[in-house]
C-alpha positions in Angstrom: 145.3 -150.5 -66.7 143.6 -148.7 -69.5 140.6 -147.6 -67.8 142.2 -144.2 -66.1 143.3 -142.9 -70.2 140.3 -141.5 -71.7 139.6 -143.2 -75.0 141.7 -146.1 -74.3 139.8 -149.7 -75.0 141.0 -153.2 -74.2 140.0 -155.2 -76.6 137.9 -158.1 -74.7 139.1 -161.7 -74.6 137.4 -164.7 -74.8 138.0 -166.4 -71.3 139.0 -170.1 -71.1 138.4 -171.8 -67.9 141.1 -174.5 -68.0 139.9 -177.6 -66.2 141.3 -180.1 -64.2 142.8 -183.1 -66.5 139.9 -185.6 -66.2 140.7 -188.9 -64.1 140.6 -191.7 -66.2 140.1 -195.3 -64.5 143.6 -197.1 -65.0 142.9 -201.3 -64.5 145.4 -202.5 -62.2 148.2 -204.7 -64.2 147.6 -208.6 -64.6 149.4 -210.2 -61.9 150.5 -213.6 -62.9 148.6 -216.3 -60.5 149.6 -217.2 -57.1 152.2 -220.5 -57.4 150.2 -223.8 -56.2 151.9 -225.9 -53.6 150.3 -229.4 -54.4 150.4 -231.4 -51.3 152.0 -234.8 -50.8 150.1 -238.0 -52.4 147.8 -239.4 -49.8 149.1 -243.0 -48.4 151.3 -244.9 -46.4 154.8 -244.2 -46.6 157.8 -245.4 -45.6 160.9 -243.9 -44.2 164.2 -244.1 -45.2 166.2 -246.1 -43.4 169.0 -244.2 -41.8 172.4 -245.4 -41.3 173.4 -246.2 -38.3 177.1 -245.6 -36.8 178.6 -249.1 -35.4 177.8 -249.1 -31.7 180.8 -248.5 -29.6 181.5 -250.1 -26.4 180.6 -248.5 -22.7 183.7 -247.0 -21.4 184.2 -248.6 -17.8 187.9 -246.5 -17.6 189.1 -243.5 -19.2 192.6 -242.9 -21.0 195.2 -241.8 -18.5 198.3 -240.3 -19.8 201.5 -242.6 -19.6 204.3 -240.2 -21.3 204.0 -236.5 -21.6 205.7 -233.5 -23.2 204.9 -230.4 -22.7 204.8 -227.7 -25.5 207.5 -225.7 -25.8 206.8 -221.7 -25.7 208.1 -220.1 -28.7 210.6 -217.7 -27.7 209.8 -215.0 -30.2 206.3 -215.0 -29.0 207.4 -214.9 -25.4 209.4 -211.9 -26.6 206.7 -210.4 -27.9 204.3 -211.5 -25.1 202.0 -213.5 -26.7 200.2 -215.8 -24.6 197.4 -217.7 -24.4 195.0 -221.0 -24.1 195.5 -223.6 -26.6 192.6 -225.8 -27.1 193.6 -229.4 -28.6 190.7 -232.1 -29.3 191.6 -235.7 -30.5 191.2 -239.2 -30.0 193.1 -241.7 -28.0 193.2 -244.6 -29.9 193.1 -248.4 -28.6 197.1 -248.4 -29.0 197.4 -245.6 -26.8 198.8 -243.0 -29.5 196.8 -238.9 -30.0 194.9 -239.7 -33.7 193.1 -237.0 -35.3 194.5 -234.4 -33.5 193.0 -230.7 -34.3 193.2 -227.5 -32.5 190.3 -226.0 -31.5 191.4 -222.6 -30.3 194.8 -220.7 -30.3 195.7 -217.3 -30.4 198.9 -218.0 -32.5 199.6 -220.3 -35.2 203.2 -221.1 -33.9 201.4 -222.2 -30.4 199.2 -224.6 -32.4 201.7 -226.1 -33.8 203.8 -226.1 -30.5 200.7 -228.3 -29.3 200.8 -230.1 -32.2 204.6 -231.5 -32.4 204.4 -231.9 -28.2 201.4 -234.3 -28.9 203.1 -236.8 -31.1 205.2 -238.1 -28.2 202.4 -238.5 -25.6 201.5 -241.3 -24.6 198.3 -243.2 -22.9 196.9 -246.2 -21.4 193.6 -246.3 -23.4 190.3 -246.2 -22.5 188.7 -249.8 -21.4 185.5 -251.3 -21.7 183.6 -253.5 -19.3 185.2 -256.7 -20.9 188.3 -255.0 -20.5 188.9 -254.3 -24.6 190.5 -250.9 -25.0 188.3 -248.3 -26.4 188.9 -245.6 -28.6 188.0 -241.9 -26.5 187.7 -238.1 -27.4 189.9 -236.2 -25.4 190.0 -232.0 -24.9 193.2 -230.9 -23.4 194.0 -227.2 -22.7 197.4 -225.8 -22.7 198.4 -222.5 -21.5 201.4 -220.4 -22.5 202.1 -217.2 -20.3 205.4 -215.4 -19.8 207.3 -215.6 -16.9 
């Protein structure tokens, strides 16, 4: 810049190469040891015992139903079409009565409970064993509700 002006001078520098911040070694962090798994101690042993359900009897019959009846459709939901497979699992006990009755699938709570009520007046003639003792029996009954 000041070279084409007679008499100019540009005072000299001192040049510093700047260098390249040096790499310094950084260890790796302390990693805390590996857990130890110990095994087992070596010997014999024995197993638990396990409890074991009462053995029920070899059904020779199955329930049949004596006395039925049938759900009644809710007739909001039939106004609304709703309808639908309800799923009902229970027992049939040795008297012949539904126990433990659940629904297993529905796609209403007021046609659950319409299975539910109709249940509590059927009535079966148990299952029966070899011996002819009644047994109680699972039983898984669908019911349909569709609209007319």
């Amino acid at each position: 810049m000041c070279a084409a002006l007679v008499g100019c001078a540009v005072p000299q520098r001192d040049v510093v190469d700047i260098a390249e911040p040096a790499q310094v070694p950084v260890p790796p962090p302390e990693l805390p040891p590996p857990p130890v798994i110990e095994a087992p101690p070596a010997g014999p042993r024995r197993p638990e015992p396990l409890a074991v359900p009462p053995a029920t009897p070899a059904v020779q019959t199955s329930a049949q139903i004596l006395q039925r009846h049938m759900p009644d459709y809710p007739a909001a939901l039939a106004d609304e079409g709703v309808e639908g497979q309800v799923i009902a699992v229970f027992y049939v006990g040795e008297a012949g009565t539904p126990e433990d009755v659940r629904i297993e699938r529905s796609p209403h709570p007021l046609l659950s409970k319409a299975v539910l009520d109709a249940l509590k007046g059927w009535r079966f003639e148990p299952a029966r064993s070899a011996d002819g003792r009644p047994v109680r029996t699972r039983m898984r009954l669908p019911f349909r509700f569709q609209g007319e």
